[in-house]
N, C-alpha and C positions, 0 to 999 in steps of 0.2 A: 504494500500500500504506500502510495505517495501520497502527502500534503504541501500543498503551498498557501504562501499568503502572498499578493500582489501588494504595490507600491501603493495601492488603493486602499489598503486593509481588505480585500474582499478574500477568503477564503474557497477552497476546493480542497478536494481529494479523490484520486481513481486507484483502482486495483486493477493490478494484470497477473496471469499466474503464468512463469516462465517452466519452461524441461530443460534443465541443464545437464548438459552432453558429456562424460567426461573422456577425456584425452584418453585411444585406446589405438591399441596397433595398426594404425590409419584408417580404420573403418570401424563404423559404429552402428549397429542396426539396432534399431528400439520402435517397439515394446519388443521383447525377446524374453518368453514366449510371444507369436502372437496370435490372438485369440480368434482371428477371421482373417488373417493371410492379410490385412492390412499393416504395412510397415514404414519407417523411412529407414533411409541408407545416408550416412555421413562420409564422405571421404576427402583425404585429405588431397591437396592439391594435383601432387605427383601423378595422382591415380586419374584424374578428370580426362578423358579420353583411349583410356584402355578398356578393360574389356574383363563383364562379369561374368561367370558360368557355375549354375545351378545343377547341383546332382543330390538325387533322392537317396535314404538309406541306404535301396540295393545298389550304388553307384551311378545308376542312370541318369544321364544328362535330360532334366527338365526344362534349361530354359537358359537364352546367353544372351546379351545386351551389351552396348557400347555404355561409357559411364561418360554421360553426358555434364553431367556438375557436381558438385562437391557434397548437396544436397537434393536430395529428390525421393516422393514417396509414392508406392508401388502395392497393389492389390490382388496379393500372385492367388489364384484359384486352387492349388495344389492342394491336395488331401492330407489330414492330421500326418502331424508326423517331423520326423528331422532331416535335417537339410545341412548339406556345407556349400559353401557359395567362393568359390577361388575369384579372388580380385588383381587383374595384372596388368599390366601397363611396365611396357622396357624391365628393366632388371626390379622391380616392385613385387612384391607379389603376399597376398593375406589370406587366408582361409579360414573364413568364419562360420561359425554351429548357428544355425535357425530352427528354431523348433515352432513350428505351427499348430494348434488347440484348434478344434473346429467345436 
């Protein structure tokens, strides 16, 4: 919550509620669990034009995308279940656990 008071005396106050992200091996996916395959993806800059790929428990590549920004959030349909998602871009490279709750 912020207040202020103006040079007028007139007062205010807004509230905003922040998700603070914390610094993780260049990528950062949250909520993780997620509960309806809705998610965002953080990455840090290096990685912004490389390339994600999705493979299900048995290994199976479900799904591969170019990583278009540093920030961007994604509605993957896949079935309950875990996931690793390899992020790489030139000599980069992160492999992060998704677990999806249906």
């Amino acid at each position: 919550t912020y207040r202020y008071t103006d040079a007028n005396g007139c007062s205010s106050s807004t509230t905003d509620v922040f998700t603070i992200i914390p610094k993780a091996d260049k990528v950062n996916i949250y909520p993780n669990p997620a509960s309806d395959g809705k998610l965002t993806i953080v990455v840090s800059p290096e990685l912004v034009g490389g390339k994600a790929v999705a493979f299900n428990s048995a290994g199976q590549k479900v799904a591969e995308w170019i990583i278009g920004s540093r920030y961007s959030t994604y509605q993957f349909k896949w079935a309950a279940g875990f996931y690793l998602i390899d992020f790489r871009w030139e000599d980069t490279r992160v492999i992060k656990k998704l677990i999806i709750t249906r």
